[in-house]
DOFIGU-878376 format. One record per residue (C-alpha): residue number from 1; x, y, z. Coordinates in steps of 0.1 Angstrom, whole numbers, plus 5000, padded with zeros to 4 digits. Layout:
REM residues N
ATOM     i     c1     c2     c3
ATOM   NUM      X      Y      Z
...
REM end
This chain:
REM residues 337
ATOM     i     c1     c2     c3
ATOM     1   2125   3321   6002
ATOM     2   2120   3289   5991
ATOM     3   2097   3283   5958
ATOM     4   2065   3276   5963
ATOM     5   2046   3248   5942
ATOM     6   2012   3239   5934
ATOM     7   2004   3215   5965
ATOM     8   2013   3245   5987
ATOM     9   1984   3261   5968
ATOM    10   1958   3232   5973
ATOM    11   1964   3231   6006
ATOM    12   1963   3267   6012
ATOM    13   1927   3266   5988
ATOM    14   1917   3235   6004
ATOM    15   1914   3220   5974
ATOM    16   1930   3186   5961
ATOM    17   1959   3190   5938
ATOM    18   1947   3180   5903
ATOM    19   1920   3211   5913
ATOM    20   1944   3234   5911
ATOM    21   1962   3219   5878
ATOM    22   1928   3221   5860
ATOM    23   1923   3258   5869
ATOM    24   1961   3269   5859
ATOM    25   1959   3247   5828
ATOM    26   1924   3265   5816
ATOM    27   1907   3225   5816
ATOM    28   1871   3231   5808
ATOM    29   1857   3212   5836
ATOM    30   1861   3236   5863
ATOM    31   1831   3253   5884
ATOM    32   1840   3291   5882
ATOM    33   1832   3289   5925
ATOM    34   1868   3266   5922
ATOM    35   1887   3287   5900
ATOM    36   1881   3322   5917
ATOM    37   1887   3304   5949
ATOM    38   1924   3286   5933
ATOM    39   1932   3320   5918
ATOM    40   1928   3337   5949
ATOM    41   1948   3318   5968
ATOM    42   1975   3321   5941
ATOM    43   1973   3356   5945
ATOM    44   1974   3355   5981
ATOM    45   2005   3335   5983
ATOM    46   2026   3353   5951
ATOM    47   2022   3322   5935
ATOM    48   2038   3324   5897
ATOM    49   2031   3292   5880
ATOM    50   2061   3277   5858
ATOM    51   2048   3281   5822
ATOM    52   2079   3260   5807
ATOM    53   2072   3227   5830
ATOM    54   2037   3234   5824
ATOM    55   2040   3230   5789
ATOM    56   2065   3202   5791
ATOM    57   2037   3181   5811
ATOM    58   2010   3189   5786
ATOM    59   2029   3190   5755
ATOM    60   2010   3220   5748
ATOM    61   2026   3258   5751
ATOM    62   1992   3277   5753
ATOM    63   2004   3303   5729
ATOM    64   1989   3313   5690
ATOM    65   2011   3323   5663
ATOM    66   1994   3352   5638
ATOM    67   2015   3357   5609
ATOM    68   2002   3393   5593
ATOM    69   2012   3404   5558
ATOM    70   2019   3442   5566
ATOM    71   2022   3458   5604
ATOM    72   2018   3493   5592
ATOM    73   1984   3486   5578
ATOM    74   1963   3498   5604
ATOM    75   1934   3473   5588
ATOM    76   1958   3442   5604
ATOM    77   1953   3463   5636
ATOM    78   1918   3460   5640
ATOM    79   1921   3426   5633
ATOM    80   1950   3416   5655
ATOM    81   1933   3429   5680
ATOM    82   1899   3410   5679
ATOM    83   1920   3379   5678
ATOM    84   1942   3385   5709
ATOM    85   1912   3394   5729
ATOM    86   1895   3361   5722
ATOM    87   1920   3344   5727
ATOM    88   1929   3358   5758
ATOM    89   1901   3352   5772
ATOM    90   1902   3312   5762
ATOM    91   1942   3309   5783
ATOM    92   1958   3319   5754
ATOM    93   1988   3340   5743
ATOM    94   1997   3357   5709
ATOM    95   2030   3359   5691
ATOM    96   2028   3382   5660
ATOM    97   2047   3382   5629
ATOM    98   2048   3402   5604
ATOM    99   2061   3392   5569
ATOM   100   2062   3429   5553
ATOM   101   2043   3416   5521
ATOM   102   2076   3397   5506
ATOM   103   2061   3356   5502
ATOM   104   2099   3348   5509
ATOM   105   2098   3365   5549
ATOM   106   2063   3343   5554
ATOM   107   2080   3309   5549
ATOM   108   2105   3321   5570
ATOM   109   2080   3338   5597
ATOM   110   2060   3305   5597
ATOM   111   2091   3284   5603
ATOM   112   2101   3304   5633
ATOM   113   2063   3300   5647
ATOM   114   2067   3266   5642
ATOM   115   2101   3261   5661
ATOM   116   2085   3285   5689
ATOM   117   2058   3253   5692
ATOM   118   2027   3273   5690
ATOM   119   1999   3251   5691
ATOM   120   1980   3269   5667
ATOM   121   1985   3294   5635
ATOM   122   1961   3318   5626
ATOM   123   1977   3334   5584
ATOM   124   1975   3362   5561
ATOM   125   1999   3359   5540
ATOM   126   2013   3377   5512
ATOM   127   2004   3355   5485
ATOM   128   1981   3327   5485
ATOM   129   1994   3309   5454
ATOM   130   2028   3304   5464
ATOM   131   2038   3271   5462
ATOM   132   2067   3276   5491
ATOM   133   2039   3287   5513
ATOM   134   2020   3261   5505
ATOM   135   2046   3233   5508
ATOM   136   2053   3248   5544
ATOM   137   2020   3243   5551
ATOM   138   2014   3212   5543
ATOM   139   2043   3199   5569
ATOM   140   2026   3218   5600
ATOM   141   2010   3195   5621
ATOM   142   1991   3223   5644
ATOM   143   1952   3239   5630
ATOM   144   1955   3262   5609
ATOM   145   1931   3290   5601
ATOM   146   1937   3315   5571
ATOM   147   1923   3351   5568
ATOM   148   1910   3368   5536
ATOM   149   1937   3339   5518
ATOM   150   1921   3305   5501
ATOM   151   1954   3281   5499
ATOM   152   1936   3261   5465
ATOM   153   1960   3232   5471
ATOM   154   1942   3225   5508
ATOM   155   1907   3233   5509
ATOM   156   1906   3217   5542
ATOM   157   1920   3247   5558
ATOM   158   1894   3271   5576
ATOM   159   1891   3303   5564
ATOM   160   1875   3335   5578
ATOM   161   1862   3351   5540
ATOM   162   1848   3388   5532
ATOM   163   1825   3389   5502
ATOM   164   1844   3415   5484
ATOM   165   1826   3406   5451
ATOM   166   1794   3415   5466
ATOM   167   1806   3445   5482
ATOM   168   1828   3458   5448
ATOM   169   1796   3455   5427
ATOM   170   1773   3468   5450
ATOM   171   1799   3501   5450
ATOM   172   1801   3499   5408
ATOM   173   1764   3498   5399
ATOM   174   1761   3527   5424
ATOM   175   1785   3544   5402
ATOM   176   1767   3535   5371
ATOM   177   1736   3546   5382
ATOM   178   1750   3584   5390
ATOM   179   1762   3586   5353
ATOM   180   1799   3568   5357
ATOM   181   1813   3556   5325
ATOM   182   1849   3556   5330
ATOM   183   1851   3540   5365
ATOM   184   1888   3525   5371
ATOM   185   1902   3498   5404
ATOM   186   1933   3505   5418
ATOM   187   1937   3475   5441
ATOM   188   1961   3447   5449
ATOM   189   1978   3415   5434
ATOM   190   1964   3394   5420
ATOM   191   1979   3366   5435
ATOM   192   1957   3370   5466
ATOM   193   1922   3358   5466
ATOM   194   1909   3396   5479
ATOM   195   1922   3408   5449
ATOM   196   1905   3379   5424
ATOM   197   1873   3389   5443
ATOM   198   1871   3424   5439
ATOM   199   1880   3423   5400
ATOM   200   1850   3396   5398
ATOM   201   1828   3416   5413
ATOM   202   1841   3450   5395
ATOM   203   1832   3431   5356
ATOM   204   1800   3417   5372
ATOM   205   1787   3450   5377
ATOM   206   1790   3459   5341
ATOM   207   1776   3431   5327
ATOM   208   1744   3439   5347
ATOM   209   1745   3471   5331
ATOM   210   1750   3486   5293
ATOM   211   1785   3505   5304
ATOM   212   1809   3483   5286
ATOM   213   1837   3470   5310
ATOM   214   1873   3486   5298
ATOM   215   1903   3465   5309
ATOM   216   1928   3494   5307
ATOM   217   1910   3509   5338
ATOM   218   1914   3474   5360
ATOM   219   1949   3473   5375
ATOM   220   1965   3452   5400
ATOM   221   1997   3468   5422
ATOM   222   2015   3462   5454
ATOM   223   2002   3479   5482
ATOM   224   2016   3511   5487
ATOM   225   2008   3547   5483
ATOM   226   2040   3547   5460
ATOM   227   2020   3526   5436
ATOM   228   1987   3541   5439
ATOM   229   2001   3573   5437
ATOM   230   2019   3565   5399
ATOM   231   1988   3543   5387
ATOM   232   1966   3575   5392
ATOM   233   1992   3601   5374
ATOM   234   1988   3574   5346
ATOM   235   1954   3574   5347
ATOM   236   1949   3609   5351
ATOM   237   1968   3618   5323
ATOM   238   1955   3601   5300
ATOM   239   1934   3609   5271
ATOM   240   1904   3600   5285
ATOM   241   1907   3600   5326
ATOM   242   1883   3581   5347
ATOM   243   1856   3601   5365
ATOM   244   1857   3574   5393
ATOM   245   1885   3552   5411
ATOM   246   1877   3528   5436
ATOM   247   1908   3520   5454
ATOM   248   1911   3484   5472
ATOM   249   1931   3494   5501
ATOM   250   1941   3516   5525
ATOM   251   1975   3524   5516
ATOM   252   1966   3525   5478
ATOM   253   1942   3553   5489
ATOM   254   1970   3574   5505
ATOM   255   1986   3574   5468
ATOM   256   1957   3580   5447
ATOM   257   1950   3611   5474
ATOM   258   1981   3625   5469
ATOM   259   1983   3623   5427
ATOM   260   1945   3638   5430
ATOM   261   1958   3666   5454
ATOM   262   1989   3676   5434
ATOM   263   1967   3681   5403
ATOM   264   1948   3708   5422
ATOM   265   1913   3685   5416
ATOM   266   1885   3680   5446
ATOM   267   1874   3648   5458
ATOM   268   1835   3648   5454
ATOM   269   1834   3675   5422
ATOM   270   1860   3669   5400
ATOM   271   1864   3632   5405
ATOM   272   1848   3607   5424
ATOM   273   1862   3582   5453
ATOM   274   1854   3547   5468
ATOM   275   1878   3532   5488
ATOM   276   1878   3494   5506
ATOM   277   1880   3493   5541
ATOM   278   1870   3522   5566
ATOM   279   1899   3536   5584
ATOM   280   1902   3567   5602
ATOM   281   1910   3587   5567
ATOM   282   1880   3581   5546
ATOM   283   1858   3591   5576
ATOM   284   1883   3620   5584
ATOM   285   1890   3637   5541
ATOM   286   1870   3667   5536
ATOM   287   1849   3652   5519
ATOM   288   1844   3619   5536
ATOM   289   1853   3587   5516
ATOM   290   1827   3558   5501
ATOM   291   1837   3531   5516
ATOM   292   1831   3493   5508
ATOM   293   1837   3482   5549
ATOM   294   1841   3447   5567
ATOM   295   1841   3443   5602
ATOM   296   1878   3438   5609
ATOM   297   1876   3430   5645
ATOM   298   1851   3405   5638
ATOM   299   1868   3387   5611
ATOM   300   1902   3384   5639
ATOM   301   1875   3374   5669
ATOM   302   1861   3346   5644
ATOM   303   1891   3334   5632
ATOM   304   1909   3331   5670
ATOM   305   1873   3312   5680
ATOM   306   1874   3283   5651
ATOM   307   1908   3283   5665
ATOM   308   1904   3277   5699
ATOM   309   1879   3251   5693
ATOM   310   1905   3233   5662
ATOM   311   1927   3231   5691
ATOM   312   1907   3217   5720
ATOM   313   1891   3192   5697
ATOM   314   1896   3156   5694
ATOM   315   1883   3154   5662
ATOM   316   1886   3191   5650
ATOM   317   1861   3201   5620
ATOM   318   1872   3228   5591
ATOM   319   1851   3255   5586
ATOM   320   1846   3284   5562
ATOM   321   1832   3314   5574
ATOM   322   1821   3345   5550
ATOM   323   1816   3375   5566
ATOM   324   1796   3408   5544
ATOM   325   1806   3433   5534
ATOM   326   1784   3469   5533
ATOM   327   1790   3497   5510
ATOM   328   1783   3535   5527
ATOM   329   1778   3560   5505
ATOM   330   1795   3596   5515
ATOM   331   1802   3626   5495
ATOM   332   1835   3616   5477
ATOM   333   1804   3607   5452
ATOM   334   1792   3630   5419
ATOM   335   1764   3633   5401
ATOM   336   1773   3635   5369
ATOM   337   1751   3652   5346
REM end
């Protein structure tokens, strides 16, 4: 059988030939009456269209590369997800990369996205300060939009943003109020702007309040249970242990569960729990976990739409989008008397 080509489609559809070109190459202006009635005859015929002469013509390759910072981290799930579907349902395809946290594997990830010719990138990198990162970005020619990072050598980047401040000393003055002195953060680097946020918002609370801040309970780790896990034996241990840890992330959580558990304490009476970012644990712990949440589909759904628009645009305009944060209050939470 011989293959069939896209005038064989027009003139099964009826249609003239640059009709059916606008419909297979997602152009905006197309009724939806001519696309269902191209698409149907595509169907009706087997027609496959060639994807590589497609994106030779157009110089575009209709495909989105999402560089992610940790796979396993269900929270890059969430968000993975909202992206693809909004993009999918603008014509476009994603390619996902993951970087496993090491700075070094994202300028090597975001090299390979840009040899794949991806006519957009959507970033989370592992650490927003990096100069390597940076001087990679600065040679991509494609938009770029960042999520949860802030690149301080180009501002012109668009950025999908959680107010983490807001939402850390919203969680802290809570704390305060039910009698917390000794209230420690467990959360990431420093070298990503999450991190920077959270602390900010962590001192802000006690200097709204007469609990004077201690900066032996503020530390910054990689994200693992491995680390959470040792920073809470540490803390723990001490002479004089918290009676609340706020942990800024999922994975750190797993670890300060487990140094918690093998000291035969209980979450919610012996020692008090706020975690960052609802996942199916914190809702799931006997007792539920406090959680500071984001919407995580949301942030991936905005960040494919500026996107979409970057790349369809003449004359494409950065933007810098914070979404809120929202702190729920559970029964990982004391009293104290």
């Amino acid at each position: 059988m011989s293959k069939l080509t896209m005038k064989e489609v027009a003139a099964h559809a009826g249609v003239a030939l640059s009709s059916v070109s606008r419909v297979l190459n997602s152009h905006d202006d197309v009724s939806e009456k001519m696309r269902k009635k191209v698409l149907k005859s595509c169907q009706e015929l087997g027609y496959e269209p060639n994807l590589l002469a497609s994106s030779l013509r157009s110089g575009t390759t209709r495909t989105v590369g999402f560089l992610i910072s940790d796979i396993s981290n269900p929270l890059y799930g969430d968000i993975a997800w909202g992206a693809e579907r909004t993009l999918d349902l603008s014509g476009y395809a994603m390619i996902l990369a993951n970087s496993e946290s090491d700075p070094n594997r994202d300028v090597e990830m975001i090299r390979l996205l840009k040899q794949r010719r991806v006519d957009g990138l959507i970033l989370t990198v592992a650490d927003d300060q990096s100069e390597e990162i940076y001087h990679e970005l600065s040679k991509i020619q494609v938009p770029i939009v960042l999520i949860d990072r802030e690149v301080e050598e180009m501002p012109e980047l668009s950025a999908i943003l959680s107010d983490h401040s807001s939402g850390m000393q919203v969680a802290v003055e809570h704390l305060i109020k039910m009698n917390h002195k000794r209230i420690a953060l467990i959360t990431g680097p420093s070298s990503l702007s999450v991190n920077r946020e959270r602390t900010k918002g962590f001192k802000a609370a006690f200097k709204s309040s007469e609990i004077e801040y201690n900066d032996s309970l503020s530390h910054h780790v990689r994200y693992t249970p491995e680390e959470g896990m040792c920073v809470t034996n540490s803390l723990l241990e001490s002479s004089e242990p918290p009676t609340a840890i706020i942990c800024g992330g999922n994975l750190l959580l797993l670890g300060v569960l487990r140094a918690i558990n093998q000291k035969n304490l209980k979450v919610g009476e012996d020692i008090s729990i706020v975690s960052c970012d609802e996942v199916p644990i914190t809702e799931l712990h006997s007792p539920p976990i406090s959680v500071i949440s984001r919407d995580t589909s949301k942030m991936g759904e905005s960040a494919a739409s500026i996107l979409v628009n970057q790349m369809n645009s003449s004359n494409p305009i950065s933007r810098i989008i914070q979404l809120p944060t929202s702190f729920h209050i559970r029964e990982s939470i004391k009293h104290l008397n």
